[in-house]
C-alpha positions in Angstrom: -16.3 -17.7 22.1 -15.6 -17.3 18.4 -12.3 -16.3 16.8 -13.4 -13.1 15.9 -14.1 -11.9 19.4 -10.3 -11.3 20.1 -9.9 -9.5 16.5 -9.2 -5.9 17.1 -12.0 -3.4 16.2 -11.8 -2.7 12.2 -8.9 -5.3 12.4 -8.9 -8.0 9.5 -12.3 -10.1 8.5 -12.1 -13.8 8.6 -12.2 -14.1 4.7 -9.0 -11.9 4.8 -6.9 -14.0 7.0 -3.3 -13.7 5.3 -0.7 -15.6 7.2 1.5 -12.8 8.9 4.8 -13.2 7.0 2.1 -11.6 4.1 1.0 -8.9 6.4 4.7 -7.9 7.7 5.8 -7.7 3.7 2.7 -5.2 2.7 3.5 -2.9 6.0 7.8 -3.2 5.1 6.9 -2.3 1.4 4.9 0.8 2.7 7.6 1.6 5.8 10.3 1.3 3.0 8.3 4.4 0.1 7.8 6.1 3.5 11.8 6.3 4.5 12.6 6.2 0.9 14.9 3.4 1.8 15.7 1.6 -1.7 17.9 -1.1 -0.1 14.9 -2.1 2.0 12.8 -2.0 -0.9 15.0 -4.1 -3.0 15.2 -6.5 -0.7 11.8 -6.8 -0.1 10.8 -7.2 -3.6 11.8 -10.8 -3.9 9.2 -11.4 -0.6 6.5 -9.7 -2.4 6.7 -11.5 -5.6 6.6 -14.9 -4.0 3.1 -13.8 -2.6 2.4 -11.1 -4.9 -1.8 -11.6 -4.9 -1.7 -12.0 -1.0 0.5 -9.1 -0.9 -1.4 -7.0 -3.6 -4.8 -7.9 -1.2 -3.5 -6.8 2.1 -2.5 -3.5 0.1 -5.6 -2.9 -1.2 -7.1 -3.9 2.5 -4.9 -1.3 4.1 -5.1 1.5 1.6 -9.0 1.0 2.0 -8.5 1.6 5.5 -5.9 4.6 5.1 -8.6 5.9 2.9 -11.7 5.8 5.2 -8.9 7.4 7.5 -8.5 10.1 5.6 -11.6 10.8 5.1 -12.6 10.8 8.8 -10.0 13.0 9.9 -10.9 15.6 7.1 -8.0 15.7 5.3 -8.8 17.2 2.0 -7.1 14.3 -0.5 -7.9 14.9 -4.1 -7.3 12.5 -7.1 -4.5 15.3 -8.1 -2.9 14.9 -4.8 -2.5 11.1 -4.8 -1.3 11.6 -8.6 1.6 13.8 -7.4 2.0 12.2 -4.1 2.5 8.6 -5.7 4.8 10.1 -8.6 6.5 12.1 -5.8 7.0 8.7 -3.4 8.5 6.7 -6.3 11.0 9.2 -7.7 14.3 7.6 -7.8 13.0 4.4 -5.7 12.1 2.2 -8.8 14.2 1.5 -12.0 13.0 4.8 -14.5 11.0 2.3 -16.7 9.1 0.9 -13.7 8.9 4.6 -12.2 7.1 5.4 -15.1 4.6 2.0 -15.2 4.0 3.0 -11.6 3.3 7.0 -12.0 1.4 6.2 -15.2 -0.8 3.6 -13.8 -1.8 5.2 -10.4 -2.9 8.5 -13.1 -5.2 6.3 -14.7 -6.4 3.9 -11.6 -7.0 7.2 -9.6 -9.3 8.7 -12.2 -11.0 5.5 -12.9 -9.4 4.3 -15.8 -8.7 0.9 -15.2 -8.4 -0.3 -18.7 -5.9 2.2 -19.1 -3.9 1.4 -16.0 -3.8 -2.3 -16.8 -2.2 -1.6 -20.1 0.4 0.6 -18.2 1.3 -2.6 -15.9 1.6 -4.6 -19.1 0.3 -7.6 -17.1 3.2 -7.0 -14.2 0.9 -7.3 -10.6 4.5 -6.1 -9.1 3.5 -2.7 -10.3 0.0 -2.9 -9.0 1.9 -3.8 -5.9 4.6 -1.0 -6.1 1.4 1.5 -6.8 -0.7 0.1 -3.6 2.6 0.6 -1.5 3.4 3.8 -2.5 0.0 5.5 -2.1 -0.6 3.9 1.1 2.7 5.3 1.8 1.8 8.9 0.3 -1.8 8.7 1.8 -0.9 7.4 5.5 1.7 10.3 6.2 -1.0 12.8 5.3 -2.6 11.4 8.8 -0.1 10.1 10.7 3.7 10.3 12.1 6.2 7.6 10.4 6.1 5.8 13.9 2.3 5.5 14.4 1.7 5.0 10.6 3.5 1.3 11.1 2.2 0.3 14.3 -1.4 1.5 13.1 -1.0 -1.0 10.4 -0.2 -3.5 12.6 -2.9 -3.5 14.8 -5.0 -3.3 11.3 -3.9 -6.3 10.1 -3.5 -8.0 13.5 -0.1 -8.3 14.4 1.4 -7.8 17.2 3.5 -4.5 17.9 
């Protein structure tokens, strides 16, 4: 019997085996944008930016897989509406100058431009990480209650509920 065959279905691929304390900081980064708690995100930050390309790949692993969700229950989800979503999710979370790298570089990475949304991050992966967080945020309540949103991410990712 292999290691996989206990993974849950669509759960995490061997290549993508974080250690957990990486998984639990992406899903409390995303819980935090979705109860627009700014304590809890302030104190996560610190976490995230100890790990930040762990953390910035289990983001885009779970907004991949809010996506695909999306997509499968027929929610209509335009690039406007993750524009305004993600500007909408970090109003008055984030410092106004970081609000703005955030906003501004989700625009451009949502229409493609990824030049122009690297410029916007000025070479800061904490605003990739900030962008990830909120959209999966934005995205996952357009499919799912606060409640199941979390424990559907952790049965994604493979932790335990």
């Amino acid at each position: 019997m292999s290691s996989d065959d206990n993974a849950p279905q669509g759960g995490p691929t061997p290549e993508h085996d974080l250690p957990d304390h990486v998984k639990e900081t992406a899903i409390a980064l995303v819980s935090a944008y979705v109860d627009h708690n700014r304590e809890e995100l302030d104190r996560l930050i610190p976490r995230a930016t100890d790990d930040v390309d762990d953390v910035l790949s289990e983001l885009k692993v779970i907004a991949a897989f809010l996506g695909r969700r999306v997509q499968d229950t027929g929610v209509v989800w335009k690039p406007a509406d993750s524009r305004e979503a993600v500007a909408r999710t970090v109003a008055e979370m984030l410092p106004p100058e970081l609000e703005f790298a955030v906003s501004t570089a989700w625009e451009a990475h949502s229409i493609g431009e990824e030049e122009a949304a690297e410029r916007f991050t000025q070479g800061d992966p904490m605003v990739f990480v900030h962008m990830l967080a909120a959209f999966c945020a934005a995205i996952g309540q357009a499919v799912y209650k606060r409640s199941e949103l979390v424990s559907t991410l952790r049965q994604v990712t493979g932790l335990s509920d």
